[in-house]
N, CA, C and O atoms as CSV, one atom per row, in Angstrom:
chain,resi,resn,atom,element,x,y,z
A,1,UNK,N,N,-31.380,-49.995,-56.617
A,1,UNK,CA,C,-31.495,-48.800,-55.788
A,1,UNK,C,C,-30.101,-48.462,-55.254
A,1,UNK,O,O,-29.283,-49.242,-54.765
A,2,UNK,N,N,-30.007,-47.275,-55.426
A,2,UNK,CA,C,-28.894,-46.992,-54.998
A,2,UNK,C,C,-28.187,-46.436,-53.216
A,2,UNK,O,O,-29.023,-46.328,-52.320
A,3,UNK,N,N,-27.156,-46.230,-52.986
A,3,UNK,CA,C,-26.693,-46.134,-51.530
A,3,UNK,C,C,-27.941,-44.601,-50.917
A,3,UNK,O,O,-28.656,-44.456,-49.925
A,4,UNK,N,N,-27.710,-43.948,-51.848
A,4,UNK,CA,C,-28.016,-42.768,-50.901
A,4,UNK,C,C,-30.012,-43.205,-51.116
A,4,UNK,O,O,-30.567,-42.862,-50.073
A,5,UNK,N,N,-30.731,-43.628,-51.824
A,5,UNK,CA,C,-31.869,-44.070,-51.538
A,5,UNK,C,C,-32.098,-44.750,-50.503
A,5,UNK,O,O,-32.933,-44.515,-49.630
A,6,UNK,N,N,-31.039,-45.991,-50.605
A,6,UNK,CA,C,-31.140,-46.579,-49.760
A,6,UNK,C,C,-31.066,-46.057,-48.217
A,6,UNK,O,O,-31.923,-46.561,-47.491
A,7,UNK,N,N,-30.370,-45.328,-47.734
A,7,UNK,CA,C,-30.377,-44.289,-46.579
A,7,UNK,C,C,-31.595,-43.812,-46.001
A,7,UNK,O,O,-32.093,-43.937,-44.882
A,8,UNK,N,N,-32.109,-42.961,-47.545
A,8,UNK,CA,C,-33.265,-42.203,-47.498
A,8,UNK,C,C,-34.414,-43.212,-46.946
A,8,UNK,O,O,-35.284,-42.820,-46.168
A,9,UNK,N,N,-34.358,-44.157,-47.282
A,9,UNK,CA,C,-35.517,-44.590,-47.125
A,9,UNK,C,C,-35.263,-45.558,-45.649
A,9,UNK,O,O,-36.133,-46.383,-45.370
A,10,UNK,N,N,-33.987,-45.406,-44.695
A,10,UNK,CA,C,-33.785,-46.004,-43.775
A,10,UNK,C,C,-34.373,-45.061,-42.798
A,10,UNK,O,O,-34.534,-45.716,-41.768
A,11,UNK,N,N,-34.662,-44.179,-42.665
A,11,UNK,CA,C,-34.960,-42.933,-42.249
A,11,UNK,C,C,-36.632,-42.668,-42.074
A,11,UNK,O,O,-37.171,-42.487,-40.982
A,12,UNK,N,N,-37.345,-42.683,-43.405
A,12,UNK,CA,C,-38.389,-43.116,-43.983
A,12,UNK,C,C,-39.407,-44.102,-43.093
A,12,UNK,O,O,-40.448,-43.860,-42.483
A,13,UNK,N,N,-38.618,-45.341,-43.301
A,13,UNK,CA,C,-39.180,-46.718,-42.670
A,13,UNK,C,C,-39.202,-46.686,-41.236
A,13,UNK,O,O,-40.119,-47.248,-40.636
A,14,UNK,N,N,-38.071,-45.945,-40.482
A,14,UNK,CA,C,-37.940,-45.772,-38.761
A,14,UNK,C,C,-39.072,-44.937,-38.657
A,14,UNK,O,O,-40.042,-45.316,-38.001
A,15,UNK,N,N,-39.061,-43.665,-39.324
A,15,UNK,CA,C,-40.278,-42.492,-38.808
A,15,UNK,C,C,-41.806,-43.032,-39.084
A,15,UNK,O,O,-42.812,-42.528,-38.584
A,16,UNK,N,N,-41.784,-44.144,-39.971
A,16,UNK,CA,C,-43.210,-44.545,-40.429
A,16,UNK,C,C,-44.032,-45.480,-39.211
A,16,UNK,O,O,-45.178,-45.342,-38.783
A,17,UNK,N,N,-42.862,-46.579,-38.801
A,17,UNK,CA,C,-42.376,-47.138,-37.585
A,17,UNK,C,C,-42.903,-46.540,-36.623
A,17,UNK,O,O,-44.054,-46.707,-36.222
A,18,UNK,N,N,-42.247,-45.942,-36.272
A,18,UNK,CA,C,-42.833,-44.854,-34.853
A,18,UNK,C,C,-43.539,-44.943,-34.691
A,18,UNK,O,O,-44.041,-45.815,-33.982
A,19,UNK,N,N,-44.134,-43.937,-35.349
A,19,UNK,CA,C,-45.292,-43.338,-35.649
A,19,UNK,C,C,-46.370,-44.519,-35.357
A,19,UNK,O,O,-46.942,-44.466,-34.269
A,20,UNK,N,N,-46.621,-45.351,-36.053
A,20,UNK,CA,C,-47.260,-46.493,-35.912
A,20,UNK,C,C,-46.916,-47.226,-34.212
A,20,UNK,O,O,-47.736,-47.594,-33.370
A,21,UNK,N,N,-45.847,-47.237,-34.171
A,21,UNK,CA,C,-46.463,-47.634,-32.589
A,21,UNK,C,C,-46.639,-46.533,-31.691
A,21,UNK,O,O,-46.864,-46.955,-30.557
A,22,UNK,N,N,-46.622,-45.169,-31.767
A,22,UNK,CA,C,-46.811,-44.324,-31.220
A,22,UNK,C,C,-45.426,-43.540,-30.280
A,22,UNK,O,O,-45.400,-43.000,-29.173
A,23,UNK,N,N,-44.675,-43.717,-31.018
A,23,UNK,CA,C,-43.126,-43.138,-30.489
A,23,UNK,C,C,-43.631,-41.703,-30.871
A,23,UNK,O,O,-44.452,-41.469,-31.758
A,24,UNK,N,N,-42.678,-40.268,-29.621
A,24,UNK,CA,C,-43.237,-39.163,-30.037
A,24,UNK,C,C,-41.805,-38.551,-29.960
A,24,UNK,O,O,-41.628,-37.360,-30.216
A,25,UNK,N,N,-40.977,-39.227,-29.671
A,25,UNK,CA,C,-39.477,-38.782,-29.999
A,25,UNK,C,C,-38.628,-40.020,-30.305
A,25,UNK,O,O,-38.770,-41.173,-29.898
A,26,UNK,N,N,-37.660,-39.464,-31.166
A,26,UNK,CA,C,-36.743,-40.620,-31.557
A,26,UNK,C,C,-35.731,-40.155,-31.989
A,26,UNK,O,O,-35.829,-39.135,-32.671
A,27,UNK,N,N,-34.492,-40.703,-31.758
A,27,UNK,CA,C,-32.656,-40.723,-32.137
A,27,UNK,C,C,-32.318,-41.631,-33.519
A,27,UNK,O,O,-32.705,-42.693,-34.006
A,28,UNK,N,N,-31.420,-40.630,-33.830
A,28,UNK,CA,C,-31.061,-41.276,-34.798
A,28,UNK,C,C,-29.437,-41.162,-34.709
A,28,UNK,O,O,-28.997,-40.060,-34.379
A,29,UNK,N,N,-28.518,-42.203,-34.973
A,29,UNK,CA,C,-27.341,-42.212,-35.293
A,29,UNK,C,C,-27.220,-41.799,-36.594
A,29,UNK,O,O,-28.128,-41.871,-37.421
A,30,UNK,N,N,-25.611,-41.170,-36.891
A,30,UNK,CA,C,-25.343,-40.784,-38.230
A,30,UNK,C,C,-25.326,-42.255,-39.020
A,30,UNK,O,O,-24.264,-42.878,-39.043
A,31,UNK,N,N,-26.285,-42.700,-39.544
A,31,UNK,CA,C,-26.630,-44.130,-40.103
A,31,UNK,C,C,-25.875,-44.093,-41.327
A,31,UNK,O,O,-26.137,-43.352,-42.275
A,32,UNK,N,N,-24.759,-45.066,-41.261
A,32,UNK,CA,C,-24.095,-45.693,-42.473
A,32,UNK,C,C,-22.567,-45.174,-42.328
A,32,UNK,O,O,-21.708,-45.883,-42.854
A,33,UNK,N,N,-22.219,-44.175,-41.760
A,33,UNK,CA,C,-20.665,-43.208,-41.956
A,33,UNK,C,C,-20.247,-43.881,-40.948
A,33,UNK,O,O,-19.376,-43.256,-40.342
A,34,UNK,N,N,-20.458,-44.766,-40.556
A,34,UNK,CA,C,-18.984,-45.206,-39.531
A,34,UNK,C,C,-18.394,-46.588,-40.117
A,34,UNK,O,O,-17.568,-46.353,-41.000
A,35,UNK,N,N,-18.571,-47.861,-39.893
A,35,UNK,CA,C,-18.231,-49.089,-40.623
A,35,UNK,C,C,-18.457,-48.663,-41.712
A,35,UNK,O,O,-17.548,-47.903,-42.044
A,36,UNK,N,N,-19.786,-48.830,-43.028
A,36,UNK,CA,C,-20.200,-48.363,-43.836
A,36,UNK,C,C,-19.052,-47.376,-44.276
A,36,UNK,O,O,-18.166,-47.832,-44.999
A,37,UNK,N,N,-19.015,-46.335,-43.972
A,37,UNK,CA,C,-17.909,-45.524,-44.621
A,37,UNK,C,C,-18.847,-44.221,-45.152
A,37,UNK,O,O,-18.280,-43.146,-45.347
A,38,UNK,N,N,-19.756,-44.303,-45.293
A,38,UNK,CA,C,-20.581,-43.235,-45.826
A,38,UNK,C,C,-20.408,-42.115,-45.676
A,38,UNK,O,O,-20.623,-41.679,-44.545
A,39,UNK,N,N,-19.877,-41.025,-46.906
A,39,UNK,CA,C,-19.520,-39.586,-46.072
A,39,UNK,C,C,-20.506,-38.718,-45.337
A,39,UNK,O,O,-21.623,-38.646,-45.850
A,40,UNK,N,N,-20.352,-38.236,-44.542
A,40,UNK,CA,C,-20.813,-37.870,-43.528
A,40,UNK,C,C,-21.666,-36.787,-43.828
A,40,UNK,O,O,-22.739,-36.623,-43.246
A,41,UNK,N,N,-21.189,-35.956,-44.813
A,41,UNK,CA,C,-21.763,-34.656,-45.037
A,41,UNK,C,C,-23.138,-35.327,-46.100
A,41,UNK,O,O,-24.277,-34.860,-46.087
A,42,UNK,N,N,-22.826,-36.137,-46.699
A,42,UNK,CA,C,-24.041,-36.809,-47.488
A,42,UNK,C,C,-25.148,-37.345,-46.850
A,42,UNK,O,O,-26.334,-37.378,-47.178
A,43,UNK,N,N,-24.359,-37.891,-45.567
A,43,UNK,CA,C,-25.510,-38.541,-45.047
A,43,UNK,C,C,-26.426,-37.373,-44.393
A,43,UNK,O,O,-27.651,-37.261,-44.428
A,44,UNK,N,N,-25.313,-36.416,-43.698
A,44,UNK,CA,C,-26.413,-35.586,-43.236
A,44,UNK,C,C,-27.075,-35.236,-43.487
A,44,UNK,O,O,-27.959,-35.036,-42.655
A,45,UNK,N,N,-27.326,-34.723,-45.242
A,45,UNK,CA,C,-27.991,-33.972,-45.889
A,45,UNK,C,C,-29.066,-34.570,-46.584
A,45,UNK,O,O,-29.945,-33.984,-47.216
A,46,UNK,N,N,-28.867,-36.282,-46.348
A,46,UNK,CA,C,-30.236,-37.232,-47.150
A,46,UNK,C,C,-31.156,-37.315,-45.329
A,46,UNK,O,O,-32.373,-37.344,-45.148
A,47,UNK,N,N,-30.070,-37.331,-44.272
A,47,UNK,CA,C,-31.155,-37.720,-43.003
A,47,UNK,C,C,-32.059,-36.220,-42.747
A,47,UNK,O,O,-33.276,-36.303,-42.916
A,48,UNK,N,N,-31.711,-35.411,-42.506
A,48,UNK,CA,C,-31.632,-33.892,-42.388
A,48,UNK,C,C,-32.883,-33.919,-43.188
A,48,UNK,O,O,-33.927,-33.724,-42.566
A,49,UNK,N,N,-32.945,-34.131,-44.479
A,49,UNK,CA,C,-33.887,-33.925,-45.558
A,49,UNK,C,C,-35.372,-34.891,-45.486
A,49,UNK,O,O,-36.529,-34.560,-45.746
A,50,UNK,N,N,-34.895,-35.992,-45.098
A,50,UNK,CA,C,-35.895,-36.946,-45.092
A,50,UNK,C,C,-36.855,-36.933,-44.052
A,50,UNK,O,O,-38.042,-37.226,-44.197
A,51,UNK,N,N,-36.102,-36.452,-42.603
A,51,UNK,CA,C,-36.614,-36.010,-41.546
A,51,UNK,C,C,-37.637,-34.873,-41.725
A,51,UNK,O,O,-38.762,-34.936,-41.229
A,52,UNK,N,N,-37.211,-33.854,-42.439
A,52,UNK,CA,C,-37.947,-32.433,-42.733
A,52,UNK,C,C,-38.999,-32.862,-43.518
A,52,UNK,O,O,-40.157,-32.708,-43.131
A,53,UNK,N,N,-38.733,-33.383,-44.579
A,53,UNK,CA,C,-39.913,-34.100,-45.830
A,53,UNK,C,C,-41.135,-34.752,-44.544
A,53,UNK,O,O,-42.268,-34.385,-44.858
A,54,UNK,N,N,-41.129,-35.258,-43.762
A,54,UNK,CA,C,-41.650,-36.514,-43.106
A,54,UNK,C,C,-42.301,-35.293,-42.339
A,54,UNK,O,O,-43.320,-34.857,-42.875
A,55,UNK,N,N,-41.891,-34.667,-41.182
A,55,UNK,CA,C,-42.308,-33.433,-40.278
A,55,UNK,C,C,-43.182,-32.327,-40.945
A,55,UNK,O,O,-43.707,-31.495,-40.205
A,56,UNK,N,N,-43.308,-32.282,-41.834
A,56,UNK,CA,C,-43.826,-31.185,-42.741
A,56,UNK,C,C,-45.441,-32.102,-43.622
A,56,UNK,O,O,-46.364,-31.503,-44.175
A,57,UNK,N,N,-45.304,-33.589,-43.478
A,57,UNK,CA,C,-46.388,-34.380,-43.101
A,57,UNK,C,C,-47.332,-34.606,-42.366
A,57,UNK,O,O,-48.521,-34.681,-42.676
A,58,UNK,N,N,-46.628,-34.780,-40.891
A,58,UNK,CA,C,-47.393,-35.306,-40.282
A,58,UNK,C,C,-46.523,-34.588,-38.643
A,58,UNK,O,O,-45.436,-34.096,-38.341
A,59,UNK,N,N,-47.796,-34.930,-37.988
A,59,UNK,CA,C,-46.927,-33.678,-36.507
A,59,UNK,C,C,-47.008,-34.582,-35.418
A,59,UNK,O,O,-46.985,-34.223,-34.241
A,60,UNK,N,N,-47.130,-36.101,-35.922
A,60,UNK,CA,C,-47.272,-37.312,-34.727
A,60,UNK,C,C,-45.897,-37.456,-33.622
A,60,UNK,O,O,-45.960,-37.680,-32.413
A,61,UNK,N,N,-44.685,-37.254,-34.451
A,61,UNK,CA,C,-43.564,-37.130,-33.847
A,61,UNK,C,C,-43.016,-35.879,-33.289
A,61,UNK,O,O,-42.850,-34.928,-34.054
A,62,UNK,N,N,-42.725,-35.778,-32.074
A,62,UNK,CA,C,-42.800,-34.147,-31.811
A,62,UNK,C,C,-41.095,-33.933,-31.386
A,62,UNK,O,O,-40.671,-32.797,-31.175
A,63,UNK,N,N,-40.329,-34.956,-31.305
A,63,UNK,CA,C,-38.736,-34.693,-31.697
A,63,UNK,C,C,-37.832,-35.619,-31.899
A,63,UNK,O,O,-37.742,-36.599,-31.160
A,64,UNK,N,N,-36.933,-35.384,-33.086
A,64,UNK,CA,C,-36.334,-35.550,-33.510
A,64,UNK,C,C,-34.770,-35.559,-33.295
A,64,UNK,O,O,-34.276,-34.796,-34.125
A,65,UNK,N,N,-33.776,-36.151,-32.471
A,65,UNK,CA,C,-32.291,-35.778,-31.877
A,65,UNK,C,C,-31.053,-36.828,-32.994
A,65,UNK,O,O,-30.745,-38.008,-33.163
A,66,UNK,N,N,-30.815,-35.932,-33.339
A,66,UNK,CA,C,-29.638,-36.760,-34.358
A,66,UNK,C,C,-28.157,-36.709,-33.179
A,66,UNK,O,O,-27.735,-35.826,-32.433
A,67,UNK,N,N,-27.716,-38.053,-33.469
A,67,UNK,CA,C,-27.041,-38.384,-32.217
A,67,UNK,C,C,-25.012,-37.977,-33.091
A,67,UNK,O,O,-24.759,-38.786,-33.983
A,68,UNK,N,N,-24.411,-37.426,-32.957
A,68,UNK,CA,C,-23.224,-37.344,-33.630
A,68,UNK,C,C,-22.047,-38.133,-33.182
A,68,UNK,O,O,-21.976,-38.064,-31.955
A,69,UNK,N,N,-21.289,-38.707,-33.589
A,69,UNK,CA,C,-19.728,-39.562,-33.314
A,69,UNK,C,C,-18.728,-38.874,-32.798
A,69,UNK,O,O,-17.976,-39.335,-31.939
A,70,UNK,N,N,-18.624,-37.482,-33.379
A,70,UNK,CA,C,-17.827,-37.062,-32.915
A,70,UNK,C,C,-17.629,-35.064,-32.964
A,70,UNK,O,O,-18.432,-34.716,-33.830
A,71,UNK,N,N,-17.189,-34.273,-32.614
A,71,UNK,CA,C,-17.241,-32.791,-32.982
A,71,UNK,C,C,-17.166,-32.612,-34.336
A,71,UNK,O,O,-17.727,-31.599,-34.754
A,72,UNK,N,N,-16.634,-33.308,-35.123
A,72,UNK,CA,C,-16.810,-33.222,-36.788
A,72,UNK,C,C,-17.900,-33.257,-37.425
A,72,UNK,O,O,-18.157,-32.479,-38.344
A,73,UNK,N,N,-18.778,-34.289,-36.956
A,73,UNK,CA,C,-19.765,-34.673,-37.439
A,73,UNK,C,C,-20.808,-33.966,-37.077
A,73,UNK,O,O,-21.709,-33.650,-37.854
A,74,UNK,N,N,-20.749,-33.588,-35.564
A,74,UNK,CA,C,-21.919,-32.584,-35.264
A,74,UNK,C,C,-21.991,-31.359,-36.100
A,74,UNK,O,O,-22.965,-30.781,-36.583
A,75,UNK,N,N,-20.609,-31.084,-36.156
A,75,UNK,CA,C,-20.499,-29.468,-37.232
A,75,UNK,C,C,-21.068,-29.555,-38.425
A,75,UNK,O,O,-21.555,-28.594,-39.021
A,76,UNK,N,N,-21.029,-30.919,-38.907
A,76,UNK,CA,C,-21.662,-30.938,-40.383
A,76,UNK,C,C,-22.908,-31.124,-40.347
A,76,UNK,O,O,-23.634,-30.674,-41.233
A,77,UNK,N,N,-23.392,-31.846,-39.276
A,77,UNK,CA,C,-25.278,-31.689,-38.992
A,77,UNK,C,C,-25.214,-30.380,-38.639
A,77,UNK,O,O,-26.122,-29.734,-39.162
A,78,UNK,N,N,-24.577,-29.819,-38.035
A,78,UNK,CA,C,-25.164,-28.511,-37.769
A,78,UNK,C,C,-25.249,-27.517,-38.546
A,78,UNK,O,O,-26.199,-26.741,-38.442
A,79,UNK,N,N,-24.161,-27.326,-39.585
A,79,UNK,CA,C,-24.080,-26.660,-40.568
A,79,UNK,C,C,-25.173,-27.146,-41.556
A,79,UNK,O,O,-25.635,-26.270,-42.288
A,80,UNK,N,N,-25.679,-28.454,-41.698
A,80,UNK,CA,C,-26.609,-29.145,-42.939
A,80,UNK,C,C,-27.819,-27.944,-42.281
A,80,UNK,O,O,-28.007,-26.884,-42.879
A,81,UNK,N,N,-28.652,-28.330,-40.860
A,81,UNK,CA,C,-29.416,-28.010,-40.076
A,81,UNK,C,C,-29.345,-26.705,-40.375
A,81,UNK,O,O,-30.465,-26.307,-40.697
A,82,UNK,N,N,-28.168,-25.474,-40.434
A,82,UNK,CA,C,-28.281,-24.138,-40.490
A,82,UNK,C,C,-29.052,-23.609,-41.764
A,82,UNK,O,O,-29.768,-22.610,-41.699
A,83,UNK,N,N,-28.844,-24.420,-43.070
A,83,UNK,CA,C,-29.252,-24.390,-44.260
A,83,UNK,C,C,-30.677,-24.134,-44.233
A,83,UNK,O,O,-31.311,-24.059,-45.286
Protein backbone atom coordinates (compact mmCIF):
# COMPACT_ATOMS: atom_id res chain seq x y z
CA UNK A 1 0.00 0.00 0.00
CA UNK A 2 1.12 2.95 -0.84
CA UNK A 3 1.89 6.60 1.08
CA UNK A 4 -1.05 8.44 -0.12
CA UNK A 5 -3.51 5.26 0.76
CA UNK A 6 -1.95 5.03 3.50
CA UNK A 7 -3.07 8.70 4.62
CA UNK A 8 -6.38 8.04 3.17
CA UNK A 9 -7.13 5.55 5.22
CA UNK A 10 -5.58 7.44 8.42
CA UNK A 11 -8.41 9.67 8.09
CA UNK A 12 -10.88 6.81 7.38
CA UNK A 13 -9.96 4.83 10.63
CA UNK A 14 -10.13 8.29 13.01
CA UNK A 15 -13.75 9.17 11.49
CA UNK A 16 -14.87 5.42 11.86
CA UNK A 17 -13.38 5.80 15.49
CA UNK A 18 -15.43 8.58 16.45
CA UNK A 19 -18.12 7.84 15.36
CA UNK A 20 -18.12 4.65 17.29
CA UNK A 21 -17.49 6.21 20.47
CA UNK A 22 -19.72 8.94 19.73
CA UNK A 23 -17.36 12.01 19.02
CA UNK A 24 -19.56 14.77 17.12
CA UNK A 25 -16.60 16.97 16.30
CA UNK A 26 -13.08 16.31 15.64
CA UNK A 27 -9.48 18.01 14.55
CA UNK A 28 -7.36 16.97 12.46
CA UNK A 29 -3.67 18.00 11.97
CA UNK A 30 -2.17 18.28 8.46
CA UNK A 31 -1.20 14.40 9.09
CA UNK A 32 2.17 13.36 7.65
CA UNK A 33 3.69 17.01 6.07
CA UNK A 34 5.67 17.97 8.87
CA UNK A 35 8.48 15.24 10.09
CA UNK A 36 7.05 12.87 7.43
CA UNK A 37 7.68 15.43 4.79
CA UNK A 38 4.49 14.85 2.96
CA UNK A 39 3.58 17.60 0.50
CA UNK A 40 1.14 19.48 1.77
CA UNK A 41 -1.01 20.20 -1.12
CA UNK A 42 -1.37 16.25 -1.47
CA UNK A 43 -2.18 15.77 1.73
CA UNK A 44 -4.78 18.23 1.65
CA UNK A 45 -6.43 16.96 -1.14
CA UNK A 46 -6.43 12.99 0.09
CA UNK A 47 -7.73 14.55 3.85
CA UNK A 48 -10.19 17.12 2.24
CA UNK A 49 -11.48 14.14 0.09
CA UNK A 50 -11.72 11.43 2.54
CA UNK A 51 -13.46 13.67 4.97
CA UNK A 52 -16.17 14.61 2.19
CA UNK A 53 -16.40 10.77 0.99
CA UNK A 54 -17.14 9.87 4.85
CA UNK A 55 -19.79 13.12 5.47
CA UNK A 56 -21.75 12.39 2.46
CA UNK A 57 -22.21 8.81 4.43
CA UNK A 58 -23.11 9.30 7.40
CA UNK A 59 -24.25 12.73 9.41
CA UNK A 60 -23.02 11.22 12.98
CA UNK A 61 -20.16 13.74 12.96
CA UNK A 62 -21.41 17.21 12.75
CA UNK A 63 -17.74 19.01 12.47
CA UNK A 64 -14.95 18.67 11.10
CA UNK A 65 -11.74 21.53 11.86
CA UNK A 66 -8.55 20.86 9.98
CA UNK A 67 -5.94 22.36 12.19
CA UNK A 68 -2.99 24.19 9.82
CA UNK A 69 1.02 24.74 10.75
CA UNK A 70 1.27 27.56 9.32
CA UNK A 71 -0.40 30.57 6.72
CA UNK A 72 0.89 28.35 3.84
CA UNK A 73 -0.73 25.53 4.65
CA UNK A 74 -4.01 27.00 5.56
CA UNK A 75 -4.04 28.62 1.96
CA UNK A 76 -3.68 25.28 0.47
CA UNK A 77 -6.60 23.73 2.63
CA UNK A 78 -8.34 26.53 1.77
CA UNK A 79 -7.85 26.69 -1.72
CA UNK A 80 -8.28 22.44 -1.77
CA UNK A 81 -11.74 23.35 0.35
CA UNK A 82 -12.68 26.19 -2.39
CA UNK A 83 -12.67 23.39 -5.11
Amino acid sequence: MGEAELLRDCYKNSLNLAEKNGVRTIAFPSISTGAYGFPVDRAAKIAISAVRCHLTRSNKIEKVVFVCFSQSDYDTYAKVLAE
